[in-house]
C-alpha positions as a LaTeX table, in Angstrom:
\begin{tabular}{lrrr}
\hline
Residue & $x$ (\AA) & $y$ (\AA) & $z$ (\AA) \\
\hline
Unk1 & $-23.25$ & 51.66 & $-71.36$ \\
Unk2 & $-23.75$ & 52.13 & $-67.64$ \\
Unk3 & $-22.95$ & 55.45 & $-67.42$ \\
Unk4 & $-24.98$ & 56.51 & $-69.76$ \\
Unk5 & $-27.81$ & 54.76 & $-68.38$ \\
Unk6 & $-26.83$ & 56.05 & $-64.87$ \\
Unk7 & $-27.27$ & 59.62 & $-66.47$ \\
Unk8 & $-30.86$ & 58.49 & $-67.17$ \\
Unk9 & $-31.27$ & 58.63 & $-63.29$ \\
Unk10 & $-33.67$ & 61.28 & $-62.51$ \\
Unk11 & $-34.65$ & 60.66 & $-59.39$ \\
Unk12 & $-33.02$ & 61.99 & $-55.74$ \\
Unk13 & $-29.83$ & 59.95 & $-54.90$ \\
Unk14 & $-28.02$ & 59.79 & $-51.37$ \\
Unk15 & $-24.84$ & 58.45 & $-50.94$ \\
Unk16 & $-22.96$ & 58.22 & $-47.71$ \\
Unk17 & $-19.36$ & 57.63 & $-47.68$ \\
Unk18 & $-17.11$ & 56.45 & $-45.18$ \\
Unk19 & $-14.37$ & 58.22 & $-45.73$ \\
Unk20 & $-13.10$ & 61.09 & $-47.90$ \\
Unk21 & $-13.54$ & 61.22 & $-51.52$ \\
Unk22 & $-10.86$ & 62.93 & $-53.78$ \\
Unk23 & $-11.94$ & 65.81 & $-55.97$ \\
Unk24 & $-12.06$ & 63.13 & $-59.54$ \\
Unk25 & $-14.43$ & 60.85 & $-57.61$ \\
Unk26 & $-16.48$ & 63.47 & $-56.43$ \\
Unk27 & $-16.61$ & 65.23 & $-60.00$ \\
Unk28 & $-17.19$ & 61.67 & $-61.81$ \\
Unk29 & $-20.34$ & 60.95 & $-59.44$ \\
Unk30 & $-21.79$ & 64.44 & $-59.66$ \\
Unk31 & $-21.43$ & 64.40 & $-63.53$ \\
Unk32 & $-22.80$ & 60.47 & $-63.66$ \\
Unk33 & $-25.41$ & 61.66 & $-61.24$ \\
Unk34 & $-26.78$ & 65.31 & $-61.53$ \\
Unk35 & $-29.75$ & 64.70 & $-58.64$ \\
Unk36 & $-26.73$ & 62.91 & $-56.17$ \\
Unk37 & $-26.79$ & 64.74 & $-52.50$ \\
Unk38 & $-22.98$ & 63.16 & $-51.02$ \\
Unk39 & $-21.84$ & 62.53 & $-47.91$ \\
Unk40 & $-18.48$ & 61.63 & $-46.93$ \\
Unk41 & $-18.13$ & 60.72 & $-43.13$ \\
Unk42 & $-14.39$ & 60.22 & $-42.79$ \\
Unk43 & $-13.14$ & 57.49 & $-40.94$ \\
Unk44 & $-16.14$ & 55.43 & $-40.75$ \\
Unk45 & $-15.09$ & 52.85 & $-43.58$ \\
Unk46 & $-17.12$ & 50.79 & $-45.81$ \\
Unk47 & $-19.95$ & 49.84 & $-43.43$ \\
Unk48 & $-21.14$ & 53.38 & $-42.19$ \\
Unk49 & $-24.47$ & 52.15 & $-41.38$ \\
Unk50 & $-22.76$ & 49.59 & $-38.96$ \\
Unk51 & $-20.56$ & 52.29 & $-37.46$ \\
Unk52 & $-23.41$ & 54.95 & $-37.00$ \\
Unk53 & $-26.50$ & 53.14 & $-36.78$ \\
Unk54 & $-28.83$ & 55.98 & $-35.59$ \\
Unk55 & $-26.74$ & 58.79 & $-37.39$ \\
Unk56 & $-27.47$ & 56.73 & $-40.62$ \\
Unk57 & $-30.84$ & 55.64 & $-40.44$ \\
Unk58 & $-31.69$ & 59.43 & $-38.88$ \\
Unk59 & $-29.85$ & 60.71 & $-42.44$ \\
Unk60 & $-31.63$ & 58.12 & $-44.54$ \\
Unk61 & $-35.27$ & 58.89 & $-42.70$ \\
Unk62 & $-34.66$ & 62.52 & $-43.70$ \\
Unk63 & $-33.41$ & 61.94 & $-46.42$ \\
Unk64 & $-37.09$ & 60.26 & $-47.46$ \\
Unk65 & $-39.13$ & 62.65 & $-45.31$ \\
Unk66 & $-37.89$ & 64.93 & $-47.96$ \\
Unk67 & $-38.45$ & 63.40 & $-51.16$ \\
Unk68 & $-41.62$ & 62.64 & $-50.37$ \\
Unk69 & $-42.73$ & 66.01 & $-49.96$ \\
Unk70 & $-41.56$ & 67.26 & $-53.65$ \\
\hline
\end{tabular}
């Protein structure tokens, strides 16, 4: 049930990971979610936006910027 409502997701999606992802996990959250723009920033662990403060809120500001241009 929540994948398929995940697939519903139309909308731009970031996600920044911590660390690297393998080639299934990558595949299984592209296919979940088609509009998904993924970052991996290895070594960084769960908390990335603790570890990079201005790297993360710079990614997340353009990430925005963008979307609200479409």
């Amino acid at each position: 049930l929540i994948d398929e409502r995940v697939r519903q997701i139309t909308v731009p999606c970031l996600a920044i990971f911590g660390h690297h992802l393998s080639d299934d996990e990558r595949d299984r959250l592209h296919d979940r979610l088609p509009t998904l723009e993924l970052e991996e920033w290895p070594d960084r662990g769960h908390m990335v936006h603790l570890m990079e403060p201005d790297r993360f809120a710079d990614r997340v500001a353009a990430f925005i910027d963008r979307c609200s241009r479409v």
